[in-house]
N, C-alpha and C positions, 0 to 999 in steps of 0.2 A: 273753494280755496282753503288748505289748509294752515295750521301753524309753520310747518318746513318751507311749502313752497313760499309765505310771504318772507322766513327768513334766506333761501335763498335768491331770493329778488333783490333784498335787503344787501347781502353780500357782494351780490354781481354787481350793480351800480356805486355801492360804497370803494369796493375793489376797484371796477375801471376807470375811477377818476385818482384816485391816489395810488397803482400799483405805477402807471408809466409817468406818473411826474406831475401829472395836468395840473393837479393842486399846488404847488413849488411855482410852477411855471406861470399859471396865473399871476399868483404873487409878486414873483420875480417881474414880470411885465408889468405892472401898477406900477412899481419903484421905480423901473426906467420910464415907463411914460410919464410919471411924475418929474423925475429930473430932465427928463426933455423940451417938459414945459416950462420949467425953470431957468432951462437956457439953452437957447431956440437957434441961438448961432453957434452953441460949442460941438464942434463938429463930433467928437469921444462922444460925448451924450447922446448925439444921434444916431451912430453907430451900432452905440450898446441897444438901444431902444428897437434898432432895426434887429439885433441878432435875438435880442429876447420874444419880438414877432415869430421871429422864425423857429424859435425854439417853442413857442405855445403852441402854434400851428401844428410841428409836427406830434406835441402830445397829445394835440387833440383828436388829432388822427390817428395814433394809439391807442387812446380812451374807448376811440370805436370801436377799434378793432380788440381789443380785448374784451369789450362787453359779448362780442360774435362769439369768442368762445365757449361760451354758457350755453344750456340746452335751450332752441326755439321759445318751448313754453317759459320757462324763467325769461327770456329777452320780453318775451311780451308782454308778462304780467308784469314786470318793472315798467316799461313804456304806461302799461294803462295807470298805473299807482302813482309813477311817479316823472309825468312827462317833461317837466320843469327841468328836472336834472339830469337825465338821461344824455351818456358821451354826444349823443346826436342834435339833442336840443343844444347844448354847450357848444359843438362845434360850429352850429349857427350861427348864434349870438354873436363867435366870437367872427365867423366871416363877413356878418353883416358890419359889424363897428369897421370894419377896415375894408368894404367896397363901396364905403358912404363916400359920396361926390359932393364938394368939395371934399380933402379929406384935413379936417381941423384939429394940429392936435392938442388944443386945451377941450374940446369935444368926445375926442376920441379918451383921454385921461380918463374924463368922469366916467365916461362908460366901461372901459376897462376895470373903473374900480368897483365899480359897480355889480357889475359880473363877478370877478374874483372875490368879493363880499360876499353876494348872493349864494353863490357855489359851497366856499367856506363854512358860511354860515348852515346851508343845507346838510352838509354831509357832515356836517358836525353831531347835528340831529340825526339824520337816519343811522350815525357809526352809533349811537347811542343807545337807539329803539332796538338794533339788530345786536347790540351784546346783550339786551334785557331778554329780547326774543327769542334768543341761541341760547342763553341759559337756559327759558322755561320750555322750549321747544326738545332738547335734548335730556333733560329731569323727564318729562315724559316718556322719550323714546325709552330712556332705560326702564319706567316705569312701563310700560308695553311689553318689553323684551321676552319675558317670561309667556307671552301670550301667543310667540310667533311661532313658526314650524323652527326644529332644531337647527335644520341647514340656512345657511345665510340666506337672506331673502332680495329680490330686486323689488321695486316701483316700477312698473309700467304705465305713462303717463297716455291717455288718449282728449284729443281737442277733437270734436265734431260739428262744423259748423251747424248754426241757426236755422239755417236754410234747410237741411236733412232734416230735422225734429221740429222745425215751427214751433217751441215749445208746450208740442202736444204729448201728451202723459203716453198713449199710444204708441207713437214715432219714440220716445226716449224706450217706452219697455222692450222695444225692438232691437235698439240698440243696447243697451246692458244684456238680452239677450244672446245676439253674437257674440259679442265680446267674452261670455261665459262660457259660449261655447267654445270660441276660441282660443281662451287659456285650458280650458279644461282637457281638451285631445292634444292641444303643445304638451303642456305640463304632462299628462299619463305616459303621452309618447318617450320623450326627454328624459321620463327618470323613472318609468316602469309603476309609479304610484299613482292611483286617484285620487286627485286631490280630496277632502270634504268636503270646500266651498273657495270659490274665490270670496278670497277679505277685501273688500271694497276701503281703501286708506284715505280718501277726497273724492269731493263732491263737489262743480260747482257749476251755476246755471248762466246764461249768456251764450255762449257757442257751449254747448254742454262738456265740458272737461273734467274728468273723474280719473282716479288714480288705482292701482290693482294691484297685489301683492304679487307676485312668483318665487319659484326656484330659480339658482342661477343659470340651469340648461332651459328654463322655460322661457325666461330673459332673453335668454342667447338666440331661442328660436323665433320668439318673435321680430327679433331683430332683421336677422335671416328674409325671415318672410319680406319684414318692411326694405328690404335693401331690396331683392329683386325687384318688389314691384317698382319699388322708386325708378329702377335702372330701365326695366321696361318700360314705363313712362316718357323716361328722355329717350331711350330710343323710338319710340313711336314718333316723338317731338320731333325729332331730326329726321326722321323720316319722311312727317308731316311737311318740313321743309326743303327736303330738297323736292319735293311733288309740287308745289308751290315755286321753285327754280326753275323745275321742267315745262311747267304750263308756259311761265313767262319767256322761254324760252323755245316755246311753239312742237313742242316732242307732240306728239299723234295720241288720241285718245284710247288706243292699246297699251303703251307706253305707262300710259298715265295708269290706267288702270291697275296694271302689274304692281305697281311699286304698291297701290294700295292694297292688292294681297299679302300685301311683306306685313304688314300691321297686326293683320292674324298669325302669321307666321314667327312675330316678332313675341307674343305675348305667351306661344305657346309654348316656345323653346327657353323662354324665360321662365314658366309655370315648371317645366318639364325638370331643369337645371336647378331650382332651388328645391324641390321634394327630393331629386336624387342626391345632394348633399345633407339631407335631413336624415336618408336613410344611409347613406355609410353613414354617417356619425353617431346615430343610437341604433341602429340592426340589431349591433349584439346581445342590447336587452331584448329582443325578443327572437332567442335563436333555439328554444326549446321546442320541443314538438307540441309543450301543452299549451307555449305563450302565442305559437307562429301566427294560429290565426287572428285573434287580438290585434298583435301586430300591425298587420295587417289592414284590419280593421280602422283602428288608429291616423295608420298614413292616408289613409281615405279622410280621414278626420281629416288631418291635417292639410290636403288637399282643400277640401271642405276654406279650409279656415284660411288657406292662399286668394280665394278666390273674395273671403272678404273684405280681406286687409285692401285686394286691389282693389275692392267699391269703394271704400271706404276713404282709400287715397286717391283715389280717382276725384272722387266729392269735394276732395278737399282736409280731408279730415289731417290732424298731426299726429303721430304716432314717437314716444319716447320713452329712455328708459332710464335709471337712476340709482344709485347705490342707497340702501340704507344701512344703518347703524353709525357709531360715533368713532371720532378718531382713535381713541384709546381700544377700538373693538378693530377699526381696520388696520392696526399696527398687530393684532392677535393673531388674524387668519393664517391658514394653514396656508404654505405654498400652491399644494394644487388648485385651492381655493384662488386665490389671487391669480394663479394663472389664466383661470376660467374672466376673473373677474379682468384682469389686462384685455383677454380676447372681446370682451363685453364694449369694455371703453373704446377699443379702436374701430370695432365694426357702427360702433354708436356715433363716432364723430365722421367714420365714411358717411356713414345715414344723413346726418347733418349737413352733410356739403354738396349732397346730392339732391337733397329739400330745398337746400338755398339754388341749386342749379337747376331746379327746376321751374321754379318761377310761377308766375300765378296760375292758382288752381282755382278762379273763382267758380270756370264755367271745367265742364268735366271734358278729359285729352283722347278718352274712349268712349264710346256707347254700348253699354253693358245691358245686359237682361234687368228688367227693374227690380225682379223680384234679388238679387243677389246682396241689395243694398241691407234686405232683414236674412239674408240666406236661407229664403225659400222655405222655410221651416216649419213647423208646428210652433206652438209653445213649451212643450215638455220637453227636457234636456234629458233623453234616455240616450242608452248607449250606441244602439240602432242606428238613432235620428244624428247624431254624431258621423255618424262614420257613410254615412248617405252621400253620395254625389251630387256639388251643386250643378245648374246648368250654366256657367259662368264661363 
């Protein structure tokens, strides 16, 4: 974990309790349940008491739901940091004080106040850490800046579960492996250059999640890639279930079987559809007779690098991506820059809601060649070994 991702942890949770009221609203509910205790038969008092319930409730369930907006690994790494205050712990809290049986409410008071203290009191602190944090987190970035490639860069964020790596030195070089390969034939592909090196920008051990610098077309494509396979995915899902409809509903062991060829059928044409929008969209850099084979070569790469992202999310692993530099620099970009970078965000938060609709990944949705999970490889990243077909 680095400096940015804990300040924006720090953000998302600070944000989702005071952007939709929660904090107000807590408040405001102490003071009527306060004066509700104080007078137990004035009906206005109860009243208000009941509307300012209803008015917490539904912040609270805003809180949630604004914390959702944030990318997956920001959600989590706040959950782990800071589980006490997270919209979801909150909105507990505050259902439990109000389905206690009997319901008391010189009972119920304390605890409300309780909570709205608590809460108060937290995010007073963490508003606190994350202006210290944002200052010295963003001094650096400017202090960096000079160090990046000239074109604006993204973060591409990957989570791999525990399970894939057993935290074996082996299992992990396997994985920065791909991944290098990975960026490397997106990146040459996407913008005709190779790279030097991917800049590894985070590091951190637990489910192994590490961070990687790109172009904004290299951004874009691995996006690309993680959107199909996600889609494939849930299509196999639903595939997977209506086969499980049709058993129980007694269809004939032909039947049955059929639909299980749909699975390969399913995963192919998903393969097939995301490489042929990768090639209209950069061809033209390689429309030369002396680039064509390159080229070429390349979309094999990138081929290559479809069939890992789908092991990889297949496993379980999280795939994300992120803007860097500071507000004063993203008020600067050039239009066509920002246009790239709009295209970025929308196909990032489809991605997002196709992870959340996809649902647990603990145990894997395909059965893949094993070897595809290190992609089959050598260890030397030459240009050859790149652009080689996996068997995936």
């Amino acid at each position: 974990m680095d400096i940015e991702q804990l300040v924006d942890a720090l953000e998302a949770i600070t944000d989702s309790i005071k952007e939709p009221g929660t904090l107000d609203a807590l408040k405001a509910l102490a003071t009527a349940a306060t004066e509700a205790h104080a007078a137990l038969q004035d009906a206005a008092a109860m009243t208000k008491f009941e509307e300012r319930i209803a008015s917490a409730r539904t912040s609270c369930q805003s809180s949630v739901d604004y914390l959702r907006e944030y990318p997956r690994r920001t959600q989590r790494l706040a959950a782990e940091l800071y589980p006490r205050i997270i919209p979801l712990n909150i909105q507990s809290r505050f259902n439990n004080i109000f389905s206690a049986q009997p319901f008391i409410i010189p009972t119920a008071e304390a605890r409300i106040k309780k909570l709205s203290d608590d809460i108060s009191t937290q995010h007073a602190a963490l508003s606190s850490l994350y202006n210290k944090l944002y200052e010295i987190a963003h001094s650096s970035s400017e202090q960096n800046n000079n160090n990046d490639l000239e074109s604006p860069n993204q973060q591409v964020h990957v989570a791999v579960p525990t399970e894939i790596t057993n935290d074996d030195l082996q299992a992990l070089g396997k994985v920065s492996r791909d991944w290098a390969l990975i960026a490397n034939s997106l990146e040459e592909y996407t913008t005709g250059s190779k790279p030097k090196a991917v800049r590894v920008t985070s590091l951190s051990k637990g489910s192994f999640e590490f961070s990687f610098s790109m172009s904004l077309e290299g951004a874009f494509a691995i996006l690309l890639l993680t959107q199909a396979v996600v889609k494939i995915l849930q299509t196999v899902k639903k595939n997977r279930e209506r086969i499980d409809d049709a058993r129980e509903d007694g269809y004939t062991d032909d039947v049955i079987n059929q639909m299980q060829e749909q699975d390969d059928l399913f995963v192919q044409k998903g393969k097939d559809q995301v490489i042929r929008k990768l090639e209209q969209r950069y061809d033209h850099i390689w429309k030369s007779s002396e680039s064509k084979a390159r080229g070429n070569e390349l979309l094999n790469g990138c081929r290559n690098s479809l069939n890992r992202v789908l092991s990889y999310i297949n496993s379980g692993s999280d795939i994300d991506v992120s803007h860097t530099g500071t507000a004063e620099e993203e008020d600067a970009v050039e239009s066509d820059i920002q246009s790239l970078r709009d295209q970025i965000d929308k196909l990032r938060l489809e991605v997002e809601q196709r992870f959340d609709a996809l649902g647990d990944r603990s145990s894997p949705i395909l059965v893949l060649p094993e070897a595809t999970l290190s992609g089959g490889e050598s260890d030397s990243n030459t240009d050859a070994e790149q652009s080689k077909p996996d068997s995936a």
